[in-house]
Backbone bond lengths (Angstrom), bond angles and torsions (degrees), N, CA, C in turn:
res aa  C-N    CA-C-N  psi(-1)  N-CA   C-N-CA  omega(-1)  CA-C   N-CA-C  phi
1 X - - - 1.448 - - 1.529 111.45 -
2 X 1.262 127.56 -27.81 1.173 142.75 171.88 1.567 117.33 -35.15
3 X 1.766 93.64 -54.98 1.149 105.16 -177.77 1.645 129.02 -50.58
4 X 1.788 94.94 -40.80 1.168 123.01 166.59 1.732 107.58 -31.52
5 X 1.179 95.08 -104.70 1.599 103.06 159.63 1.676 129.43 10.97
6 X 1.286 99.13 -61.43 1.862 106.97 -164.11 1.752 79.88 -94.33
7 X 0.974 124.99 -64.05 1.773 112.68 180.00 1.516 102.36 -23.13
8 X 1.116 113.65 -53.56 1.787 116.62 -161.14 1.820 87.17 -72.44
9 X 1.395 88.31 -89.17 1.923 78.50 -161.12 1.542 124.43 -26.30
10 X 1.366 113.19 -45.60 1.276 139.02 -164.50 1.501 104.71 -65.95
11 X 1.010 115.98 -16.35 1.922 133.79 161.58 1.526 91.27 -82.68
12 X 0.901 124.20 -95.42 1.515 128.00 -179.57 1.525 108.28 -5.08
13 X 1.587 102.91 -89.31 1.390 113.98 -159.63 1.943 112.02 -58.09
14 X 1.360 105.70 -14.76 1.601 111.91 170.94 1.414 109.95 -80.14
15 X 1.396 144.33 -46.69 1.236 164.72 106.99 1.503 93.05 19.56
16 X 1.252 132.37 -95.12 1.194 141.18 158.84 1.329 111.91 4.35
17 X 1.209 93.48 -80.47 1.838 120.21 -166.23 1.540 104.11 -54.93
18 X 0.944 125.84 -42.02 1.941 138.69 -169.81 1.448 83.02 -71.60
19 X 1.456 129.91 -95.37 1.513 148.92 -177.35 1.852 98.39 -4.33
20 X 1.290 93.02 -74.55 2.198 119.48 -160.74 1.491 79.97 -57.73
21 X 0.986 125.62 -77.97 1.675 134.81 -157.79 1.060 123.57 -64.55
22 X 1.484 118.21 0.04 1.321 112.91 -177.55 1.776 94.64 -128.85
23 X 0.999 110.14 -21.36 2.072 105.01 178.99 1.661 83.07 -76.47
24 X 1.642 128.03 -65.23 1.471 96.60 -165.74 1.366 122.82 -71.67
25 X 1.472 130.55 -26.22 1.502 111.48 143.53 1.700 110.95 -14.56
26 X 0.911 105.97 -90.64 1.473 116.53 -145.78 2.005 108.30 -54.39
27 X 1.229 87.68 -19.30 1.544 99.86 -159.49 1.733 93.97 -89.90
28 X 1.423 125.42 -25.35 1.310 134.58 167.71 1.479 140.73 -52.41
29 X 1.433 96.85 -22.98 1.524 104.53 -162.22 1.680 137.58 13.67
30 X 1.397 106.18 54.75 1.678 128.69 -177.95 1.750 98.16 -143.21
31 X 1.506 76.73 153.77 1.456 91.68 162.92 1.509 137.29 -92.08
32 X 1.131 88.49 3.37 1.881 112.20 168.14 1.551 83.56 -66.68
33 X 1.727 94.30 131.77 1.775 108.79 154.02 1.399 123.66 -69.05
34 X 1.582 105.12 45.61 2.013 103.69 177.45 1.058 106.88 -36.89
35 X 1.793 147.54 -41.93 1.092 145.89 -129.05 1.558 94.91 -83.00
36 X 1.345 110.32 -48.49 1.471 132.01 -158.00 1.596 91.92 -77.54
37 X 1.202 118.14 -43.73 1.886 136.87 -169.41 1.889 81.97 -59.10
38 X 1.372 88.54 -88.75 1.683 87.21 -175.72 1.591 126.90 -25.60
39 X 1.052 106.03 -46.29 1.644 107.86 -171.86 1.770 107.49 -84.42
40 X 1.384 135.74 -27.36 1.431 137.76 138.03 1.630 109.46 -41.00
41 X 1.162 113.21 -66.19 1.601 98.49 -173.15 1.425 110.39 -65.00
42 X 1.223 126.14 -37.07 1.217 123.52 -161.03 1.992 98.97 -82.06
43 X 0.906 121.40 -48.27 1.281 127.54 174.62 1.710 114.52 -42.43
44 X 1.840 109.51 -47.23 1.253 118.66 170.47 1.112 116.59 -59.16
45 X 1.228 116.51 -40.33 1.848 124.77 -177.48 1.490 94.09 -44.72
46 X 1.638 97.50 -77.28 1.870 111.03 -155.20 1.632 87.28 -43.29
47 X 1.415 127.18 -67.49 1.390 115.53 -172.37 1.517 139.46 -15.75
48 X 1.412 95.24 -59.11 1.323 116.25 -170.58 1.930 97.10 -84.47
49 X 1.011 100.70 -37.92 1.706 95.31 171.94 1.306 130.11 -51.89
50 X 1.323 98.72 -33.83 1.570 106.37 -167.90 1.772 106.34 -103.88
51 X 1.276 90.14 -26.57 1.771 96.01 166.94 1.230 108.42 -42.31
52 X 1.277 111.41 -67.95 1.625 145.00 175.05 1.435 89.49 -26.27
53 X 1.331 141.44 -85.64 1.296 167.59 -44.54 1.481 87.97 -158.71
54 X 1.785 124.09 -48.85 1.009 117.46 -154.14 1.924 103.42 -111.59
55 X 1.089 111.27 25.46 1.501 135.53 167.81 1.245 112.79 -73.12
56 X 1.569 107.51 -55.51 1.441 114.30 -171.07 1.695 107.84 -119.28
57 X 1.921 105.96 16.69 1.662 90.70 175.69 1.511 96.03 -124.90
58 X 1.402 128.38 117.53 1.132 112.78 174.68 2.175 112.93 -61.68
59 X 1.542 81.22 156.90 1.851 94.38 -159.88 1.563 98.65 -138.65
60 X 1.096 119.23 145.67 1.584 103.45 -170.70 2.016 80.49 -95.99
61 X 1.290 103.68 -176.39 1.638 121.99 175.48 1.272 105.93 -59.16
62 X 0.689 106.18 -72.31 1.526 133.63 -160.83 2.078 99.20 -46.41
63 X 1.032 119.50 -37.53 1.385 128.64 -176.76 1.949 101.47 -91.28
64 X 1.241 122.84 -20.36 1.057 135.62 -175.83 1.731 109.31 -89.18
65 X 1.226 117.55 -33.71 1.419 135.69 169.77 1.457 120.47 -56.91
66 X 2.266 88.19 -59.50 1.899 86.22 -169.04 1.965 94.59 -95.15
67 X 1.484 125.86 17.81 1.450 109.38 156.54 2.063 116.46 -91.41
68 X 1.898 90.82 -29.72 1.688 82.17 -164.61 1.299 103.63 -92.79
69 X 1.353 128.87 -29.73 1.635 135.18 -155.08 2.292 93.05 -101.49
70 X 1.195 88.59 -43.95 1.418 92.91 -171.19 1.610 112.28 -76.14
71 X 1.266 119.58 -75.79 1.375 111.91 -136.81 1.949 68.04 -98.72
72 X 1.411 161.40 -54.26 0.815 158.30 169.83 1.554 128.67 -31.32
73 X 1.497 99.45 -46.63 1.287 118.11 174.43 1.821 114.32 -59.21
74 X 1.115 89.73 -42.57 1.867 102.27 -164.10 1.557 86.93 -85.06
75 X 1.464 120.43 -61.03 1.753 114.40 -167.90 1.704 112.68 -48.27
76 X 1.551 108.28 -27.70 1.799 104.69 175.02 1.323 90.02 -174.89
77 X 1.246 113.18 130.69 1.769 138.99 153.32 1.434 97.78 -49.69
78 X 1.224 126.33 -61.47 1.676 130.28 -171.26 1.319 105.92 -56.91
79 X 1.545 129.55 -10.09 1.308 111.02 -178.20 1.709 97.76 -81.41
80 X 1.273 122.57 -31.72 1.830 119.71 168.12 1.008 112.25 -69.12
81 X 1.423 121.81 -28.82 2.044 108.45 -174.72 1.515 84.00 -64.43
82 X 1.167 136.73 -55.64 1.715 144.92 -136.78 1.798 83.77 -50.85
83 X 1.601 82.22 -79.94 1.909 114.39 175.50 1.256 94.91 -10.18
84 X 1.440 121.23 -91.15 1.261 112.87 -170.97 1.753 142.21 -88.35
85 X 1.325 114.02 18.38 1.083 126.81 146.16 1.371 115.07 -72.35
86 X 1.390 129.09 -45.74 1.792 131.37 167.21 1.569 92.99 -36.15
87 X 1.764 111.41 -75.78 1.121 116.75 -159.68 1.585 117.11 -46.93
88 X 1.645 123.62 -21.27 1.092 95.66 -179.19 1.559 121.07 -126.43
89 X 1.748 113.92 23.35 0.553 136.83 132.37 2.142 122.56 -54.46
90 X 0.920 111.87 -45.61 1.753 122.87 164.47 2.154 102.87 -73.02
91 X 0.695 140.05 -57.80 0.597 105.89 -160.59 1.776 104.44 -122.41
92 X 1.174 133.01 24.60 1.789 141.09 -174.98 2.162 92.36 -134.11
93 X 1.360 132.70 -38.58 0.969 132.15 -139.26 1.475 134.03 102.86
94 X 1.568 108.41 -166.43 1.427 106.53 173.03 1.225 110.87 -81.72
95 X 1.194 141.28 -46.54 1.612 161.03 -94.56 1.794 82.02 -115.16
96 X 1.371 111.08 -43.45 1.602 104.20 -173.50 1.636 106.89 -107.68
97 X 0.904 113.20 -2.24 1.626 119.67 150.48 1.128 126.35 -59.08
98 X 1.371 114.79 -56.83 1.338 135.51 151.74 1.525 132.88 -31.22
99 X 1.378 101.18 -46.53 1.434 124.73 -166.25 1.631 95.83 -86.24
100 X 1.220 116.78 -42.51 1.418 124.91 165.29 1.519 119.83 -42.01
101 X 1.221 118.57 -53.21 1.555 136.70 -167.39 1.396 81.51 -73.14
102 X 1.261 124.80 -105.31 1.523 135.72 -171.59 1.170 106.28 1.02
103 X 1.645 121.73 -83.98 1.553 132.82 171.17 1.234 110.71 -31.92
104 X 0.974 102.90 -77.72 2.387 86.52 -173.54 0.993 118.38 -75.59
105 X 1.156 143.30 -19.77 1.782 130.85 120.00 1.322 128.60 2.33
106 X 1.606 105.82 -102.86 1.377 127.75 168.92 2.001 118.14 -39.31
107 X 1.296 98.74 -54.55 1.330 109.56 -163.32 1.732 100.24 -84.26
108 X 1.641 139.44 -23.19 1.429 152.91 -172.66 1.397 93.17 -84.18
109 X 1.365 123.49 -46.73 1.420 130.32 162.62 1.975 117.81 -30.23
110 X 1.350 77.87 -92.14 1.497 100.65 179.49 2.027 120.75 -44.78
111 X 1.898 90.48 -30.53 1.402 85.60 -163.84 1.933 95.62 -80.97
112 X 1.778 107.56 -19.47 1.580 101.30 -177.82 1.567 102.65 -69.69
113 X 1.591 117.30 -33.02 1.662 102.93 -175.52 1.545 104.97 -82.66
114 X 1.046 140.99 -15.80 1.698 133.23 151.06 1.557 120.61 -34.57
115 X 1.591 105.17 -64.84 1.307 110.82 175.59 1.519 112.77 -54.05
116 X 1.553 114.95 -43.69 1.194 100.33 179.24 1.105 122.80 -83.89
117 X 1.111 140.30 -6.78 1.640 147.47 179.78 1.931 101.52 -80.32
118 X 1.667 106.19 -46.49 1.565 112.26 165.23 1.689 116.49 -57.47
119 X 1.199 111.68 -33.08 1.466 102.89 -169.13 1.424 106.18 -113.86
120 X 1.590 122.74 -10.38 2.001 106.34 139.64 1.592 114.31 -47.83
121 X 1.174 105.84 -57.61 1.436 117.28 -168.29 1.617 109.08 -61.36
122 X 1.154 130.15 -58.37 1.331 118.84 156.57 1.307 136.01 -35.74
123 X 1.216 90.08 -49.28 1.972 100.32 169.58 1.597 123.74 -57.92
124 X 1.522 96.90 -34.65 1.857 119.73 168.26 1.665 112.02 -61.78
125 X 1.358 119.04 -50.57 1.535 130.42 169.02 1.198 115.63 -44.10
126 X 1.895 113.82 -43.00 1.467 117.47 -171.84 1.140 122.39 -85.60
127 X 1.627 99.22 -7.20 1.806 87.05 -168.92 1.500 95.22 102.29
């Protein structure tokens, strides 16, 4: 049934993401990706809000699934790096908080110019 769940939000929160990210695109006039900026920050907010939120409100699973994995998950990946950089900053320290940021940083970096350096080069092979 789970599955159920993240299918639904996970429509939603992509839905979302196209809509938010593309009016402030347009509404920006820069070449900064605000659209993408906006929908990371804004995604982190709701995250951390409702995290907050769901400490002291009991929530069954199932509503916890299609808000954090589903409609959260799909609207921004960065709203889980956030999630769990907090988390391990609270409960590991700074030192692996830290180590967190750096890594999907550095390495989310490198692994998007891989793909693209692999798939010029592929594209060069094919013709």
């Amino acid at each position: 049934m789970g599955f159920f769940y993240v299918l639904i939000g996970g429509s939603i929160g992509a839905l979302l993401r196209y809509i938010i990210s593309g009016v402030v695109h347009e509404y920006s006039k820069t070449s900064f990706p605000v659209g993408t900026f906006a929908v990371n920050i804004l995604g982190s907010f709701i995250t951390g809000f409702l995290w907050e939120h769901f400490l002291y409100v009991a929530a069954p699973s199932t509503l916890r699934t299609f808000i954090f994995i589903g409609v959260l998950g799909s609207f921004t990946t960065f709203s889980a790096y956030s999630l769990e950089t907090l988390s391990l900053l609270k409960e590991k320290g700074l030192s692996d908080a830290i180590l967190n940021v750096f890594a999907n940083n550095i390495f989310g970096i490198l692994a998007c110019l891989a793909g693209f350096i692999i798939g010029k080069y592929l594209r060069s092979l094919l013709g």
